[in-house]
N, C-alpha and C positions, 0 to 999 in steps of 0.2 A: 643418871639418865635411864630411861625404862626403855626396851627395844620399841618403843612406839612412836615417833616424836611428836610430840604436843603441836607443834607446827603455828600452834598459835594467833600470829596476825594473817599469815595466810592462810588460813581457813580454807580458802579455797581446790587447796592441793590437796588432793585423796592421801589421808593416812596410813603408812605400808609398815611390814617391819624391819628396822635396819638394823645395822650391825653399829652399838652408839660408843660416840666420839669417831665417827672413822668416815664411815659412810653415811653421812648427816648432808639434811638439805641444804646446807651453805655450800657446804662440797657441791653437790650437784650442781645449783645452780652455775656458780664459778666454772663449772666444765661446758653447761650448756652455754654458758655465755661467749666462753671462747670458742666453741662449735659453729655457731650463729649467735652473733650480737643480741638479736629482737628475739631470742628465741625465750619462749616462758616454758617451767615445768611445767606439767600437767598431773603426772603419779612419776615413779621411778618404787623399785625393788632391788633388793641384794641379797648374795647369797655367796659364800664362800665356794672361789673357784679350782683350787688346787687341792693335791693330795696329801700325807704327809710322806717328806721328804721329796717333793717338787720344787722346794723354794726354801732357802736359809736366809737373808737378810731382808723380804718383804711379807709380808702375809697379800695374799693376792684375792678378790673380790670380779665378781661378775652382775654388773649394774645394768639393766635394762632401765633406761629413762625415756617416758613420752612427751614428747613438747608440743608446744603450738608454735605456729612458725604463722599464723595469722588466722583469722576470722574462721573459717574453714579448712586453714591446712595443720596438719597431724604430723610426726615423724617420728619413727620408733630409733632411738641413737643407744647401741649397745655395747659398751665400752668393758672393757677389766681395768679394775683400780688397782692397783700397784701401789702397798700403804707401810708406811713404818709398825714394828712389829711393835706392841703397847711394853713390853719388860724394859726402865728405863736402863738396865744393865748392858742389854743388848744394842737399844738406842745409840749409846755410848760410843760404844762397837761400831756401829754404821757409820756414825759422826766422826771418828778418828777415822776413818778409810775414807769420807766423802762420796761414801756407795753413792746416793740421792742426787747428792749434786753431782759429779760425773754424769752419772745417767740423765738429770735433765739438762745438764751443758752439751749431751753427744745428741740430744732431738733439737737443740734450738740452735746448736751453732754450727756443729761437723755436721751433720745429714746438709743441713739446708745447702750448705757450702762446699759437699760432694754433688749437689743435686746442680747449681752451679756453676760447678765447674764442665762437669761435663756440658752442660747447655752451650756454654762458651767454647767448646772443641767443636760444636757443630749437631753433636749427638739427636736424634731425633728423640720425641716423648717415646717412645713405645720402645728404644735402645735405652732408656736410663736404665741404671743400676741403682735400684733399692731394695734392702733385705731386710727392712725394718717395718715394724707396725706403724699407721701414722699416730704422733700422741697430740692429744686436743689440749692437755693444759698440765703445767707442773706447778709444784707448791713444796716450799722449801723454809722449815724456821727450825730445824732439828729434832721436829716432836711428830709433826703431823706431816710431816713430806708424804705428798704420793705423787704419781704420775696416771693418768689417762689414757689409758690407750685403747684400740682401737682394736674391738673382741672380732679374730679373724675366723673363730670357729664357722661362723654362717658364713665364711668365703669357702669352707672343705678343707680349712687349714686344722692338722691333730699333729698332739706330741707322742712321739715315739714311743713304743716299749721300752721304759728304761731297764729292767730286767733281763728282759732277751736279746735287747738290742738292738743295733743299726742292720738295715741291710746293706749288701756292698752298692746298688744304687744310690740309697742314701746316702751312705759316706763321699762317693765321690760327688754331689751333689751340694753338699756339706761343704770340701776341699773348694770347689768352683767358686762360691760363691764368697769363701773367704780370700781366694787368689782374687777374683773381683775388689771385693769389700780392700786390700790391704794395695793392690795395683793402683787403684785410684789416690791413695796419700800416699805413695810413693812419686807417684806422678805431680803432685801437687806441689810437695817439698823437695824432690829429688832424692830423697832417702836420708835426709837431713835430721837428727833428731833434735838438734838444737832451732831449726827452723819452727821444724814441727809442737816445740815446748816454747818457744817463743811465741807460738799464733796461739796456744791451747798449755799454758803453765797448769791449771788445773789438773792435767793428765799425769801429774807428777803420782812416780809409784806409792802406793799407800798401803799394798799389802803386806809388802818385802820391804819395809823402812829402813834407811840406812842406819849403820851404827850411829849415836847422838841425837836421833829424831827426836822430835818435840813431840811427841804424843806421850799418850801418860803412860800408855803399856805397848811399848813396840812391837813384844815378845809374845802377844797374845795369841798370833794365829799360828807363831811357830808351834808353841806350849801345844795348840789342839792337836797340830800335825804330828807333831811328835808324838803324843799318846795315841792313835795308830798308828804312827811306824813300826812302835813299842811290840802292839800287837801281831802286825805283820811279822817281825822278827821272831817271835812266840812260833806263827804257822812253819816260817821257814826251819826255824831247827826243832821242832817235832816232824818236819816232812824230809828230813837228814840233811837239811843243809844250812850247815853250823857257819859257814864260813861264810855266808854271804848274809845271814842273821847277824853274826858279828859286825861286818861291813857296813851293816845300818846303823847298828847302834853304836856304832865308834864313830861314823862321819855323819852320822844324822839325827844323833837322840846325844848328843855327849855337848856339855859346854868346853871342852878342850879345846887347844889351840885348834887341832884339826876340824872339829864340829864349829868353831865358831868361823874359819875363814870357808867353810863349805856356804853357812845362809849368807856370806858376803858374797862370795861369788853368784848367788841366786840374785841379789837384787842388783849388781853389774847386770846380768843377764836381764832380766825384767828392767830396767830402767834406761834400757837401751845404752848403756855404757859400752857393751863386749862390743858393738858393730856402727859408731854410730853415723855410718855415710848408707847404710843398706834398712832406716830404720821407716816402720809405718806406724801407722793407727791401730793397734790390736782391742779385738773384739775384749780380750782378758779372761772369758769363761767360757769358754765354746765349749758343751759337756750337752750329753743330748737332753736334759731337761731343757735348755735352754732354746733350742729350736724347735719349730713347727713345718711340718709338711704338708704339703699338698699334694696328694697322689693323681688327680685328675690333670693340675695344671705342670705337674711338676717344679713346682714353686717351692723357694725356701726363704724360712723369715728368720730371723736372729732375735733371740731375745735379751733381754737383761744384762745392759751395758755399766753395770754399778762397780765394774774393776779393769775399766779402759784404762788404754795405756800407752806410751810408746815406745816400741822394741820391737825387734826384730823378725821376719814372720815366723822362723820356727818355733817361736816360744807360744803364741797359738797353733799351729800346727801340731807339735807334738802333745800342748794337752789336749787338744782333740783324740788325737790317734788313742792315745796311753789311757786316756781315759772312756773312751766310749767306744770303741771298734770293738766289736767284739772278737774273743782270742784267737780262734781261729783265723778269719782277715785278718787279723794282724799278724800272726807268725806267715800266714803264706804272701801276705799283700804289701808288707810295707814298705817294702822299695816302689813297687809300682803304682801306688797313692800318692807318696813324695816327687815321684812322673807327673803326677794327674795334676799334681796342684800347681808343680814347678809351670810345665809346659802352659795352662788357662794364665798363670801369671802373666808370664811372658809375652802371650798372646793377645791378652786383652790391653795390655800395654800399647803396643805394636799396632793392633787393629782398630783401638777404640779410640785408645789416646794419644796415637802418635807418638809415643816416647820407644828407644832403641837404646837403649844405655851399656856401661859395663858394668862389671859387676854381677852380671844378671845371667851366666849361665851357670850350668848345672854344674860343675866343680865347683864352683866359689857358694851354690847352694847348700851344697853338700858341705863346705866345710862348716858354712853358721848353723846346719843341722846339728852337726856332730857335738859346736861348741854349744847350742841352747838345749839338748834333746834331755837333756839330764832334769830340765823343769819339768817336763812333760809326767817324763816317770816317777817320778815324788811325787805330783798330782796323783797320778794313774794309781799309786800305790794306796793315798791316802781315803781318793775315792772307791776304789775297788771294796768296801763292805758297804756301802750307800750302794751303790750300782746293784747291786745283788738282795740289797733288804729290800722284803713285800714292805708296802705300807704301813701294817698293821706291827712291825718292826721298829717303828721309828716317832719318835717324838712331833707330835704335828706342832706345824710351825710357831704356832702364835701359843703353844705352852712351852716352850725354848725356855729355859733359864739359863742365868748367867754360869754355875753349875756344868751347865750340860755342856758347855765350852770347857771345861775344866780340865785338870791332864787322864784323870781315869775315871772322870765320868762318862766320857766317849768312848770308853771301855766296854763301856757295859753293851753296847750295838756289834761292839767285835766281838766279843764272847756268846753273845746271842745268835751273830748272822757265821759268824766264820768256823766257827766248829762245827756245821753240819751242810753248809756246803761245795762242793768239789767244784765245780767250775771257779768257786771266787778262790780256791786254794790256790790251783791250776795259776790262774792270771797273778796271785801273787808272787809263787814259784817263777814263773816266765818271765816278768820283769826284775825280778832282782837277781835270778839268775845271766839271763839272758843278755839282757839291756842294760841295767844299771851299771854293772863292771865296765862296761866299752866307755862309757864316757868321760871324758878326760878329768875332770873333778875329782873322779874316785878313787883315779892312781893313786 
Protein backbone atom coordinates (compact mmCIF):
# COMPACT_ATOMS: atom_id res chain seq x y z
CA UNK A 1 0.00 0.00 0.00
CA UNK A 2 1.55 3.45 -1.02
CA UNK A 3 1.23 6.26 1.79
CA UNK A 4 -1.48 7.69 -0.51
CA UNK A 5 -4.72 5.72 -0.22
CA UNK A 6 -6.24 5.11 -3.51
CA UNK A 7 -9.61 5.66 -1.64
CA UNK A 8 -11.23 4.45 -4.68
CA UNK A 9 -15.19 4.22 -4.55
CA UNK A 10 -15.12 7.22 -2.40
CA UNK A 11 -13.69 9.49 -4.57
CA UNK A 12 -15.16 11.89 -2.87
CA UNK A 13 -12.85 12.20 0.39
CA UNK A 14 -9.86 14.42 -0.30
CA UNK A 15 -6.65 12.32 -0.57
CA UNK A 16 -4.02 12.88 2.39
CA UNK A 17 -1.06 10.81 3.41
CA UNK A 18 -1.35 8.14 5.96
CA UNK A 19 0.62 6.00 7.80
CA UNK A 20 -0.58 2.45 5.61
CA UNK A 21 -2.23 -0.42 7.27
CA UNK A 22 -2.76 1.49 10.43
CA UNK A 23 -4.17 4.66 9.84
CA UNK A 24 -6.39 3.80 6.81
CA UNK A 25 -9.79 5.22 6.05
CA UNK A 26 -11.74 2.22 7.37
CA UNK A 27 -10.14 2.96 10.64
CA UNK A 28 -11.47 6.40 10.57
CA UNK A 29 -14.46 5.96 9.44
CA UNK A 30 -15.30 3.32 12.24
CA UNK A 31 -14.13 5.97 14.92
CA UNK A 32 -16.18 8.64 13.19
CA UNK A 33 -18.98 6.58 13.28
CA UNK A 34 -18.84 5.77 16.97
CA UNK A 35 -18.29 9.57 17.57
CA UNK A 36 -21.60 10.32 15.72
CA UNK A 37 -23.57 7.74 13.90
CA UNK A 38 -24.51 10.12 10.69
CA UNK A 39 -21.37 11.53 10.85
CA UNK A 40 -19.31 11.22 7.17
CA UNK A 41 -15.58 11.92 6.62
CA UNK A 42 -14.77 14.62 4.88
CA UNK A 43 -10.48 14.65 4.66
CA UNK A 44 -8.63 13.31 7.97
CA UNK A 45 -4.53 13.48 8.23
CA UNK A 46 -1.85 11.65 10.47
CA UNK A 47 1.22 12.01 11.77
CA UNK A 48 3.20 10.20 14.38
CA UNK A 49 2.64 11.50 17.85
CA UNK A 50 5.20 10.41 20.35
CA UNK A 51 8.80 10.44 20.89
CA UNK A 52 11.11 7.65 21.08
CA UNK A 53 11.10 6.08 24.17
CA UNK A 54 7.45 7.58 25.08
CA UNK A 55 5.73 4.45 24.47
CA UNK A 56 6.85 0.60 24.41
CA UNK A 57 3.92 -1.62 23.62
CA UNK A 58 1.74 0.94 21.04
CA UNK A 59 3.12 3.14 18.50
CA UNK A 60 0.94 6.30 19.05
CA UNK A 61 -0.59 8.51 16.11
CA UNK A 62 -2.32 12.00 16.12
CA UNK A 63 -5.36 12.08 13.46
CA UNK A 64 -7.06 15.18 12.90
CA UNK A 65 -10.47 14.11 11.03
CA UNK A 66 -13.11 16.71 9.38
CA UNK A 67 -16.64 15.38 9.18
CA UNK A 68 -19.85 16.48 8.08
CA UNK A 69 -22.44 16.09 10.66
CA UNK A 70 -25.10 17.59 7.80
CA UNK A 71 -25.70 19.77 4.81
CA UNK A 72 -23.88 22.68 6.28
CA UNK A 73 -22.48 21.50 9.45
CA UNK A 74 -18.55 20.80 9.77
CA UNK A 75 -16.63 19.49 12.86
CA UNK A 76 -12.91 19.15 13.28
CA UNK A 77 -12.75 15.65 15.76
CA UNK A 78 -8.98 15.23 16.80
CA UNK A 79 -8.14 12.07 18.38
CA UNK A 80 -4.63 9.97 19.15
CA UNK A 81 -4.65 6.47 17.77
CA UNK A 82 -3.23 4.17 19.97
CA UNK A 83 -2.21 1.25 17.38
CA UNK A 84 -0.40 -2.31 17.59
CA UNK A 85 3.35 -1.89 16.96
CA UNK A 86 3.67 -3.75 13.06
CA UNK A 87 6.88 -6.40 14.32
CA UNK A 88 4.76 -9.50 14.58
CA UNK A 89 7.40 -10.65 17.44
CA UNK A 90 6.35 -7.93 19.45
CA UNK A 91 2.68 -8.40 18.55
CA UNK A 92 3.07 -11.74 20.25
CA UNK A 93 4.32 -9.89 23.16
CA UNK A 94 1.22 -7.77 23.58
CA UNK A 95 -1.09 -10.63 22.87
CA UNK A 96 0.29 -12.91 25.71
CA UNK A 97 -0.09 -9.87 28.42
CA UNK A 98 -3.59 -8.78 26.91
CA UNK A 99 -2.11 -5.15 26.89
CA UNK A 100 -5.20 -4.07 24.05
CA UNK A 101 -7.75 -5.86 25.57
CA UNK A 102 -7.20 -4.83 29.20
CA UNK A 103 -7.04 -1.36 28.11
CA UNK A 104 -10.10 -1.54 25.95
CA UNK A 105 -12.08 -3.63 28.75
CA UNK A 106 -10.87 -0.50 31.47
CA UNK A 107 -12.80 2.28 28.73
CA UNK A 108 -15.92 0.28 28.17
CA UNK A 109 -16.66 -1.56 31.46
CA UNK A 110 -14.50 -0.09 34.69
CA UNK A 111 -14.61 3.71 33.73
CA UNK A 112 -18.40 3.61 32.67
CA UNK A 113 -19.11 1.54 36.01
CA UNK A 114 -16.91 4.10 38.21
CA UNK A 115 -18.84 6.79 36.53
CA UNK A 116 -21.98 4.97 37.91
CA UNK A 117 -21.30 4.29 40.75
CA UNK A 118 -20.60 7.39 41.97
CA UNK A 119 -23.91 8.85 40.07
CA UNK A 120 -25.74 6.27 42.47
CA UNK A 121 -23.98 7.93 45.89
CA UNK A 122 -25.59 10.97 44.83
CA UNK A 123 -22.38 12.64 43.39
CA UNK A 124 -23.01 15.73 41.33
CA UNK A 125 -21.57 15.94 37.49
CA UNK A 126 -18.99 18.54 38.12
CA UNK A 127 -17.87 16.08 41.68
CA UNK A 128 -17.22 13.01 39.34
CA UNK A 129 -13.98 11.56 39.38
CA UNK A 130 -12.35 10.85 35.94
CA UNK A 131 -8.75 10.81 35.13
CA UNK A 132 -9.13 9.29 31.96
CA UNK A 133 -9.16 10.50 28.18
CA UNK A 134 -12.62 9.83 26.65
CA UNK A 135 -11.98 6.78 23.96
CA UNK A 136 -14.56 6.95 20.93
CA UNK A 137 -13.95 3.34 19.79
CA UNK A 138 -11.68 0.26 20.32
CA UNK A 139 -10.81 -2.75 17.87
CA UNK A 140 -9.46 -5.80 19.01
CA UNK A 141 -8.30 -9.11 16.44
CA UNK A 142 -4.48 -9.32 17.79
CA UNK A 143 -2.98 -7.61 14.65
CA UNK A 144 -4.57 -4.23 14.27
CA UNK A 145 -5.85 -3.43 17.87
CA UNK A 146 -6.08 0.39 18.49
CA UNK A 147 -7.88 2.53 20.74
CA UNK A 148 -9.19 6.28 20.00
CA UNK A 149 -8.82 8.56 22.00
CA UNK A 150 -9.50 11.74 22.75
CA UNK A 151 -6.19 14.14 21.66
CA UNK A 152 -6.30 16.44 25.09
CA UNK A 153 -3.47 18.53 23.92
CA UNK A 154 -6.02 21.49 22.68
CA UNK A 155 -7.57 21.17 26.36
CA UNK A 156 -3.62 22.53 27.71
CA UNK A 157 -3.07 19.12 28.64
CA UNK A 158 1.32 18.10 28.15
CA UNK A 159 3.43 15.38 29.27
CA UNK A 160 5.97 15.95 31.54
CA UNK A 161 9.88 16.31 31.32
CA UNK A 162 10.63 12.71 31.60
CA UNK A 163 14.33 13.64 31.91
CA UNK A 164 14.15 16.23 34.57
CA UNK A 165 11.17 15.24 36.11
CA UNK A 166 8.24 15.62 38.26
CA UNK A 167 7.75 18.74 40.26
CA UNK A 168 6.64 18.15 43.89
CA UNK A 169 3.22 19.82 42.77
CA UNK A 170 2.95 17.30 40.34
CA UNK A 171 3.71 14.37 42.31
CA UNK A 172 1.26 15.00 44.81
CA UNK A 173 -1.19 15.70 42.26
CA UNK A 174 -0.20 12.50 40.71
CA UNK A 175 -0.69 10.57 44.46
CA UNK A 176 -4.39 12.45 44.58
CA UNK A 177 -5.61 11.31 42.05
CA UNK A 178 -4.63 7.64 42.26
CA UNK A 179 -5.89 7.74 46.02
CA UNK A 180 -9.20 8.85 44.13
CA UNK A 181 -8.69 6.49 41.09
CA UNK A 182 -8.01 3.24 43.68
CA UNK A 183 -10.70 4.72 46.77
CA UNK A 184 -13.63 4.38 44.35
CA UNK A 185 -12.97 0.26 43.70
CA UNK A 186 -12.25 -0.15 46.94
CA UNK A 187 -15.56 1.31 47.66
CA UNK A 188 -17.22 -0.73 45.11
CA UNK A 189 -15.84 -4.27 46.13
CA UNK A 190 -14.87 -3.48 49.64
CA UNK A 191 -11.26 -4.40 49.03
CA UNK A 192 -12.27 -7.69 47.92
CA UNK A 193 -9.95 -9.17 45.24
CA UNK A 194 -11.91 -12.08 44.61
CA UNK A 195 -15.03 -9.90 44.10
CA UNK A 196 -13.14 -7.53 42.13
CA UNK A 197 -11.73 -10.76 39.70
CA UNK A 198 -15.02 -12.13 39.66
CA UNK A 199 -16.75 -8.79 38.13
CA UNK A 200 -13.33 -8.09 35.86
CA UNK A 201 -11.36 -11.91 35.33
CA UNK A 202 -9.77 -10.27 32.52
CA UNK A 203 -7.60 -8.21 35.02
CA UNK A 204 -5.94 -11.45 35.92
CA UNK A 205 -2.03 -10.55 36.20
CA UNK A 206 -0.21 -10.98 32.86
CA UNK A 207 3.10 -9.44 33.50
CA UNK A 208 4.24 -11.51 36.50
CA UNK A 209 2.71 -14.94 35.33
CA UNK A 210 2.61 -17.51 37.90
CA UNK A 211 4.84 -20.47 37.88
CA UNK A 212 2.95 -23.11 34.93
CA UNK A 213 1.19 -20.19 33.00
CA UNK A 214 0.14 -20.99 29.62
CA UNK A 215 1.79 -18.50 27.85
CA UNK A 216 4.50 -19.58 25.54
CA UNK A 217 7.39 -17.46 27.14
CA UNK A 218 6.35 -16.52 30.85
CA UNK A 219 9.99 -15.53 31.45
CA UNK A 220 10.05 -12.81 28.86
CA UNK A 221 9.69 -9.70 30.70
CA UNK A 222 11.80 -11.22 33.56
CA UNK A 223 14.76 -12.14 30.98
CA UNK A 224 14.48 -7.99 29.76
CA UNK A 225 14.47 -6.90 33.57
CA UNK A 226 17.05 -8.89 34.41
CA UNK A 227 19.60 -7.56 31.67
CA UNK A 228 19.39 -4.12 33.46
CA UNK A 229 19.46 -5.28 36.68
CA UNK A 230 22.64 -6.96 35.19
CA UNK A 231 23.76 -3.61 34.51
CA UNK A 232 22.84 -1.80 37.47
CA UNK A 233 24.83 -4.30 39.45
CA UNK A 234 27.94 -3.30 36.92
CA UNK A 235 27.31 0.66 38.18
CA UNK A 236 26.92 -0.37 41.84
CA UNK A 237 30.16 -2.21 42.28
CA UNK A 238 32.37 0.11 40.19
CA UNK A 239 30.65 3.00 42.44
CA UNK A 240 32.19 0.47 45.66
CA UNK A 241 29.26 -1.14 46.47
CA UNK A 242 30.08 -4.75 45.94
CA UNK A 243 27.58 -6.04 48.46
CA UNK A 244 24.62 -4.67 47.35
CA UNK A 245 25.72 -5.48 43.52
CA UNK A 246 25.96 -8.98 44.81
CA UNK A 247 22.37 -8.76 46.34
CA UNK A 248 20.97 -8.10 43.01
CA UNK A 249 22.42 -10.71 41.27
CA UNK A 250 21.97 -13.52 43.78
CA UNK A 251 18.13 -12.48 44.37
CA UNK A 252 17.35 -10.94 41.28
CA UNK A 253 19.45 -12.16 38.08
CA UNK A 254 20.06 -15.82 39.54
CA UNK A 255 17.60 -18.99 38.56
CA UNK A 256 18.48 -20.37 42.22
CA UNK A 257 16.06 -21.48 44.68
CA UNK A 258 16.50 -17.90 46.04
CA UNK A 259 15.93 -15.95 42.72
CA UNK A 260 13.31 -18.13 41.57
CA UNK A 261 10.97 -17.72 45.08
CA UNK A 262 11.91 -13.85 44.82
CA UNK A 263 9.75 -13.46 41.04
CA UNK A 264 7.04 -15.68 43.17
CA UNK A 265 6.71 -13.59 45.55
CA UNK A 266 6.38 -10.47 42.96
CA UNK A 267 3.53 -11.91 41.32
CA UNK A 268 1.72 -12.89 45.09
CA UNK A 269 2.26 -9.17 45.25
CA UNK A 270 0.88 -8.07 41.94
CA UNK A 271 -1.93 -10.48 41.78
CA UNK A 272 -3.21 -9.35 44.86
CA UNK A 273 -2.54 -12.46 46.68
CA UNK A 274 -0.29 -10.81 49.83
CA UNK A 275 -3.54 -8.60 50.83
CA UNK A 276 -6.61 -9.73 49.44
CA UNK A 277 -9.42 -7.99 51.68
CA UNK A 278 -7.39 -4.30 51.13
CA UNK A 279 -7.28 -4.92 47.26
CA UNK A 280 -8.18 -2.24 44.23
CA UNK A 281 -8.21 -1.57 40.67
CA UNK A 282 -4.49 -0.44 39.93
CA UNK A 283 -3.64 1.72 37.21
CA UNK A 284 -0.27 -1.00 36.61
CA UNK A 285 2.01 1.72 34.95
CA UNK A 286 1.80 4.93 36.55
CA UNK A 287 5.40 6.27 35.32
CA UNK A 288 5.44 9.94 34.08
CA UNK A 289 5.30 9.13 30.44
CA UNK A 290 2.15 8.00 31.25
CA UNK A 291 0.35 11.15 32.50
CA UNK A 292 -0.65 14.39 31.20
CA UNK A 293 -0.97 17.88 32.99
CA UNK A 294 -2.71 20.55 32.93
CA UNK A 295 -1.07 23.45 34.51
CA UNK A 296 -3.87 25.98 34.02
CA UNK A 297 -6.77 23.72 35.28
CA UNK A 298 -4.70 21.79 37.39
CA UNK A 299 -6.03 18.58 36.01
CA UNK A 300 -4.51 15.31 35.71
CA UNK A 301 -5.21 12.46 33.06
CA UNK A 302 -3.90 8.88 33.24
CA UNK A 303 -2.91 7.21 30.53
CA UNK A 304 -2.27 3.76 29.26
CA UNK A 305 -4.10 1.26 31.17
CA UNK A 306 -2.56 -2.00 29.08
CA UNK A 307 -1.22 -3.75 32.60
CA UNK A 308 -4.22 -3.15 34.93
CA UNK A 309 -4.66 -5.10 37.64
CA UNK A 310 -5.71 -6.06 40.92
CA UNK A 311 -3.67 -5.55 43.92
CA UNK A 312 -2.89 -3.69 46.42
CA UNK A 313 -2.39 0.14 46.34
CA UNK A 314 1.27 0.17 47.25
CA UNK A 315 2.12 -1.70 44.38
CA UNK A 316 1.07 1.53 42.20
CA UNK A 317 2.21 3.79 44.62
CA UNK A 318 5.58 2.74 44.99
CA UNK A 319 6.25 2.36 41.24
CA UNK A 320 5.09 5.64 41.02
CA UNK A 321 7.47 6.99 43.75
CA UNK A 322 10.65 4.69 42.65
CA UNK A 323 10.15 5.35 39.35
CA UNK A 324 9.48 9.02 38.57
CA UNK A 325 9.98 11.20 41.68
CA UNK A 326 12.81 12.70 41.20
CA UNK A 327 15.86 11.71 43.62
CA UNK A 328 15.91 14.32 45.60
CA UNK A 329 11.89 14.24 46.63
CA UNK A 330 12.42 11.22 47.21
CA UNK A 331 15.15 10.83 49.74
CA UNK A 332 13.69 14.14 51.61
CA UNK A 333 9.71 13.39 50.68
CA UNK A 334 8.82 9.87 50.97
CA UNK A 335 7.31 9.59 54.14
CA UNK A 336 5.37 12.57 53.54
CA UNK A 337 3.92 11.64 49.93
CA UNK A 338 2.95 8.13 51.50
CA UNK A 339 0.77 10.98 54.04
CA UNK A 340 -0.59 12.76 50.97
CA UNK A 341 -1.82 9.82 49.28
CA UNK A 342 -2.72 7.76 52.46
CA UNK A 343 -4.82 10.78 54.05
CA UNK A 344 -6.90 11.83 49.97
CA UNK A 345 -7.56 8.11 50.40
CA UNK A 346 -9.23 8.03 53.32
CA UNK A 347 -10.88 11.09 52.75
CA UNK A 348 -12.32 10.71 49.59
CA UNK A 349 -13.69 7.58 51.00
CA UNK A 350 -15.36 9.21 53.94
CA UNK A 351 -16.46 12.41 52.09
CA UNK A 352 -17.50 11.31 48.64
CA UNK A 353 -18.51 7.83 49.26
CA UNK A 354 -19.49 7.34 52.36
CA UNK A 355 -17.42 4.23 53.24
CA UNK A 356 -15.59 4.31 57.07
CA UNK A 357 -14.04 1.04 57.08
CA UNK A 358 -11.07 -0.90 58.97
CA UNK A 359 -8.23 -1.66 57.78
CA UNK A 360 -7.74 1.83 56.51
CA UNK A 361 -5.49 3.56 58.88
CA UNK A 362 -2.03 4.47 58.62
CA UNK A 363 -0.22 1.47 60.48
CA UNK A 364 -2.03 -1.28 58.53
CA UNK A 365 -0.83 1.26 55.45
CA UNK A 366 2.21 1.24 56.37
CA UNK A 367 2.53 -2.25 56.85
CA UNK A 368 1.21 -3.38 52.97
CA UNK A 369 3.84 -0.51 52.04
CA UNK A 370 6.50 -2.18 53.61
CA UNK A 371 5.29 -5.79 52.23
CA UNK A 372 4.53 -4.42 48.36
CA UNK A 373 7.43 -1.49 48.12
CA UNK A 374 9.95 -4.02 46.90
CA UNK A 375 7.97 -3.93 43.34
CA UNK A 376 8.26 -0.41 43.09
CA UNK A 377 12.08 -0.52 43.34
CA UNK A 378 12.85 -3.35 40.72
CA UNK A 379 10.66 -1.18 38.57
CA UNK A 380 12.53 2.03 39.66
CA UNK A 381 15.83 0.19 39.13
CA UNK A 382 14.89 -1.21 35.78
CA UNK A 383 13.54 2.16 34.52
CA UNK A 384 16.08 4.35 35.88
CA UNK A 385 18.47 4.38 32.29
CA UNK A 386 14.94 5.01 30.26
CA UNK A 387 14.23 7.95 32.52
CA UNK A 388 17.46 9.44 31.98
CA UNK A 389 17.98 8.65 28.03
CA UNK A 390 17.44 11.93 25.48
CA UNK A 391 15.44 10.58 22.74
CA UNK A 392 18.00 10.49 20.38
CA UNK A 393 19.29 7.51 22.84
CA UNK A 394 16.66 5.06 22.30
CA UNK A 395 15.06 2.92 19.81
CA UNK A 396 11.88 4.55 18.39
CA UNK A 397 9.07 2.62 18.89
CA UNK A 398 7.74 1.17 15.86
CA UNK A 399 11.59 -0.11 14.82
CA UNK A 400 11.46 -2.26 18.42
CA UNK A 401 12.73 -5.76 17.45
CA UNK A 402 12.09 -8.80 19.05
CA UNK A 403 16.11 -8.64 19.68
CA UNK A 404 15.81 -5.48 21.51
CA UNK A 405 13.83 -7.29 24.32
CA UNK A 406 16.52 -9.71 24.47
CA UNK A 407 18.82 -10.23 27.72
CA UNK A 408 22.03 -7.93 26.37
CA UNK A 409 20.62 -6.31 23.82
CA UNK A 410 18.97 -3.77 26.27
CA UNK A 411 22.39 -3.57 27.23
CA UNK A 412 23.54 -1.65 24.82
CA UNK A 413 21.04 1.66 26.15
CA UNK A 414 22.94 0.94 29.67
CA UNK A 415 26.20 1.08 28.44
CA UNK A 416 25.27 4.13 26.41
CA UNK A 417 23.17 6.22 28.83
CA UNK A 418 24.63 5.01 32.34
CA UNK A 419 28.28 5.47 31.99
CA UNK A 420 28.17 9.05 31.58
CA UNK A 421 25.55 10.11 33.67
CA UNK A 422 25.62 10.93 37.41
CA UNK A 423 22.22 11.58 38.52
CA UNK A 424 21.04 8.05 36.89
CA UNK A 425 24.22 6.72 38.95
CA UNK A 426 23.08 8.54 42.03
CA UNK A 427 19.25 6.98 41.74
CA UNK A 428 20.78 3.59 41.12
CA UNK A 429 23.09 3.79 44.20
CA UNK A 430 20.08 5.24 46.41
CA UNK A 431 17.76 2.50 45.67
CA UNK A 432 19.70 -0.36 46.09
CA UNK A 433 21.53 1.01 48.71
CA UNK A 434 18.99 2.48 50.56
CA UNK A 435 15.72 0.92 49.82
CA UNK A 436 16.04 -2.47 48.40
CA UNK A 437 17.87 -3.98 51.78
CA UNK A 438 14.69 -2.90 54.07
CA UNK A 439 12.35 -4.84 52.28
CA UNK A 440 11.54 -8.01 53.64
CA UNK A 441 12.03 -10.14 50.41
CA UNK A 442 15.65 -9.49 50.42
CA UNK A 443 16.42 -10.95 54.01
Amino acid sequence: MSQEDKLQSDSCIQKVPIHPEIVTLSVVKKIASAYKEDSEVVSFTSRLATKPGDNYMSIIYSVKILLNNGPTLTENLDIMLKAMPRAVSRQEMINEMAAFVKEGNMYTQVFPEIIKFQEELGLLKAELFSCWPTCYATFHDGANDYLALEDLRGQGFSMADRTNGLSPHQIRSVLKNLAYFHAISYSQFGGDSSKIMETYPWLEEKLFPAQGSRMTDPDSMKTWMTAILIKDAEILRTSGHTEQAELILHKLCSDDEAGVKLWDDLYTIVSGGMDSQNAVINHGDCWTNNILFNGETDQVKLLDFQLARCAPRSVDISYFLYSSVPLDDLESGEDGYLRWYHDHFVQFLGDKLCLKGEGLIWADFMEEWNQCKIYGVIWGLVLAPIMSAEPVEICSDHELKEEDFGAYDIGNLGDEVTSSKEELVKRICYLAVNILPKCPQMC
